[in-house]
C-alpha positions as CSV (number, residue, x, y, z in Angstrom):
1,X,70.3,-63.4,17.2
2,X,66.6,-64.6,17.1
3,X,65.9,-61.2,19.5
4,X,68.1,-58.8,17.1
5,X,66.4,-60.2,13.4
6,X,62.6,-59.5,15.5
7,X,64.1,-56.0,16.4
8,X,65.5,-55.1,12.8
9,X,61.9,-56.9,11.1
10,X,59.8,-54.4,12.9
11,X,62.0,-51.2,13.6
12,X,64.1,-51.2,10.0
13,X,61.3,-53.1,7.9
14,X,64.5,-55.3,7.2
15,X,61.9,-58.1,6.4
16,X,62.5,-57.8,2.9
17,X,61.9,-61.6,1.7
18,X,58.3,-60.9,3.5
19,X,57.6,-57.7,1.5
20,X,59.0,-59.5,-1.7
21,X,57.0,-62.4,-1.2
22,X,53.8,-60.1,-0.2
23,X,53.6,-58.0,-3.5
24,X,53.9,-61.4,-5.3
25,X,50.8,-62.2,-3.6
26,X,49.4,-59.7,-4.9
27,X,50.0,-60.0,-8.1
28,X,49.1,-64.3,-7.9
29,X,45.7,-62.6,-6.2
30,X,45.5,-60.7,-9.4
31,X,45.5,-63.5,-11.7
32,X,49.4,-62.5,-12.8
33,X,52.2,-65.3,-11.7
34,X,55.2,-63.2,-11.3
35,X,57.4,-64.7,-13.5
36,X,58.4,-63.6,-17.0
37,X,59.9,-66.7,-18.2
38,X,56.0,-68.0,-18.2
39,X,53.9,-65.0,-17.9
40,X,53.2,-63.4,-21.1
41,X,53.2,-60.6,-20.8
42,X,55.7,-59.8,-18.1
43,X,54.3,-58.9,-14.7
44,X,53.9,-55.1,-14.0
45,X,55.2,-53.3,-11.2
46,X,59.4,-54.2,-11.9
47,X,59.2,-57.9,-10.6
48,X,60.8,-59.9,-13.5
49,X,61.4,-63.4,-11.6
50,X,59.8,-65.3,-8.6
51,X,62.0,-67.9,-6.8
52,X,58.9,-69.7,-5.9
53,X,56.7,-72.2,-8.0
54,X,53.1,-71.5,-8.7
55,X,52.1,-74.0,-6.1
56,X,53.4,-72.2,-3.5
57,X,51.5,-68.9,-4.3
58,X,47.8,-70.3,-3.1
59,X,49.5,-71.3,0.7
60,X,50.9,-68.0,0.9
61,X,47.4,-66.8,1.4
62,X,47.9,-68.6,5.2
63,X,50.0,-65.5,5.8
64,X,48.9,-62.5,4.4
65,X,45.0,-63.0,4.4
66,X,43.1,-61.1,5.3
67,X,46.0,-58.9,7.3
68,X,48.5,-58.3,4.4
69,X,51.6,-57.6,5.5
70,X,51.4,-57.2,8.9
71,X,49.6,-60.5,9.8
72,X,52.2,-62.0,7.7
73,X,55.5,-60.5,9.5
74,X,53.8,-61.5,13.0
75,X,52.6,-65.0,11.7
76,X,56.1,-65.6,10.2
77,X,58.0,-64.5,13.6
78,X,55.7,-66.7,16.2
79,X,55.7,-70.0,13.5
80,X,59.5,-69.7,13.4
81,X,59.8,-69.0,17.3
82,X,57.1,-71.9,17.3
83,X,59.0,-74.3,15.1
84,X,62.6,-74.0,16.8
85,X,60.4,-74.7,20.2
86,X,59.2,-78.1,18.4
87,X,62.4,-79.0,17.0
88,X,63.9,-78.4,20.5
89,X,61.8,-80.9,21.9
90,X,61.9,-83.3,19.2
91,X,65.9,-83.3,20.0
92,X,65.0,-83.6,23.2
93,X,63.0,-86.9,23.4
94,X,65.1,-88.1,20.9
95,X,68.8,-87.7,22.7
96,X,67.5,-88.0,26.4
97,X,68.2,-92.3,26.0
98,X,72.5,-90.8,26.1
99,X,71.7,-88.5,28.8
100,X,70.1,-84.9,30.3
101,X,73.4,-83.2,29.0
102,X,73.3,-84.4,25.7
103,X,69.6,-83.9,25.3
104,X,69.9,-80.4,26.2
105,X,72.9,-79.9,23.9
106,X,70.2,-81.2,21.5
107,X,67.8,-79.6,22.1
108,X,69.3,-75.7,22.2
109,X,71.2,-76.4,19.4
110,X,68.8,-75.7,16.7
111,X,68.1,-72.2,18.4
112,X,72.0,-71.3,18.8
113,X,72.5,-70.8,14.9
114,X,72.7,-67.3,14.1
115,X,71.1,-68.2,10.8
116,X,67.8,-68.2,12.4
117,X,67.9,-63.8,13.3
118,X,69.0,-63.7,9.5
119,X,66.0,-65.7,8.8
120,X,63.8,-64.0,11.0
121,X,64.9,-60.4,10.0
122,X,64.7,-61.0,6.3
123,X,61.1,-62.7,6.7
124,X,62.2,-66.1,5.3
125,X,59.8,-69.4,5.6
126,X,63.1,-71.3,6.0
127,X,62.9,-72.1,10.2
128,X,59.0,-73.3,9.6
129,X,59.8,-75.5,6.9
130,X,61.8,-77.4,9.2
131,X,59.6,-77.1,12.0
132,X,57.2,-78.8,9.8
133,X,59.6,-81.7,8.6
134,X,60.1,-82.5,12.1
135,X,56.5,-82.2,12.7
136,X,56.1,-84.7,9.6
137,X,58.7,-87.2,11.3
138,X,56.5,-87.4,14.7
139,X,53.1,-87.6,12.9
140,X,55.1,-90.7,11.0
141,X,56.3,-92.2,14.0
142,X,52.4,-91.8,15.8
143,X,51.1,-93.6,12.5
144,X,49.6,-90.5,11.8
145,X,49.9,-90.4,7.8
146,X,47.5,-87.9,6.8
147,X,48.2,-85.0,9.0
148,X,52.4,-86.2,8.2
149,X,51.5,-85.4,5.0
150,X,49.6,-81.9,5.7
151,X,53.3,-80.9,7.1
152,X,55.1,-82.4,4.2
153,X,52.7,-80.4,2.1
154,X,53.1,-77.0,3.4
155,X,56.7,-78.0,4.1
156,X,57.2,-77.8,0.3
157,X,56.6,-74.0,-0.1
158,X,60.1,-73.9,-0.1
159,X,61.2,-77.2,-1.8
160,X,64.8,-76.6,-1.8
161,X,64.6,-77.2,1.8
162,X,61.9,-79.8,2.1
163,X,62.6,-81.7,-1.0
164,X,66.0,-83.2,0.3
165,X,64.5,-85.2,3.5
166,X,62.2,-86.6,1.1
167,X,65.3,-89.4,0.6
168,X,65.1,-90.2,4.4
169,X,61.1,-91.5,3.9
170,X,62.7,-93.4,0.9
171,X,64.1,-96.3,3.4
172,X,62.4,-98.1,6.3
């Protein structure tokens, strides 16, 4: 699945959440936030409504500066291959204590959902996000605040995935 969203990214230009999230960019770069419930007047080029908050519009300049889109397709594809690799192991040294079988299981399981090639194809932030929440959760458990809360950070471009593990740092 990861193989065939790649393929369709770069052959098709199926990345279409990458493109969307690129000429938003441009417009933030512009001094416009593409939004028309809050930007008066409306942004120009067609693009009524962005899904992401204005906080999230300076980080995206770790993707598509100074290479546009380009930098930003191959940046997205290696930090997502990157982030299932680190989840992987995070399962790993987590379930190895109930044995190799289990802690393989574990750690494969992340890479087995078919949702990731979707993610991947479209262009979607959603697989880094939650390589960076596990990233957070080791940093944590090294006593390692500060750079645990560089991950939780850019973690929050897309809050409506990062937001919700924000309960789990809640308890002890």
């Amino acid at each position: 699945y990861l193989a065939y969203g790649i393929q369709h990214a770069w052959l098709r230009d199926g990345d279409i959440d990458t493109v969307a999230r690129h000429a938003e960019y441009v417009l933030f770069r512009q001094g416009v936030y593409p939004n028309s419930h809050i930007e008066e007047p409306p942004p120009p080029g067609g693009r009524q409504f962005s899904v992401y908050p204005p906080y999230a519009f300076p980080m995206l300049a770790l993707f598509f500066e100074p290479g546009g889109l380009i930098q930003a397709r191959i940046l997205i594809q290696q930090l997502s291959i990157a982030s299932l690799v680190v989840m992987g192991g995070f399962a790993w040294q987590t379930l190895i204590p109930h044995g190799p079988t289990v802690a393989m299981l574990g750690a494969v399981a992340g890479a087995a959902m078919a949702g990731n090639g979707t993610a991947v194809m479209v262009g979607q932030f959603s697989i880094i996000c939650m390589g960076l929440i596990v990233l957070q959760i080791v940093c944590i458990q090294r006593q390692r605040p500060v750079a645990a809360g560089i991950c939780w950070a850019l973690a929050m471009i897309k809050p409506q995935i990062a937001l919700p593990f924000g309960i789990l740092f809640l308890f002890p």
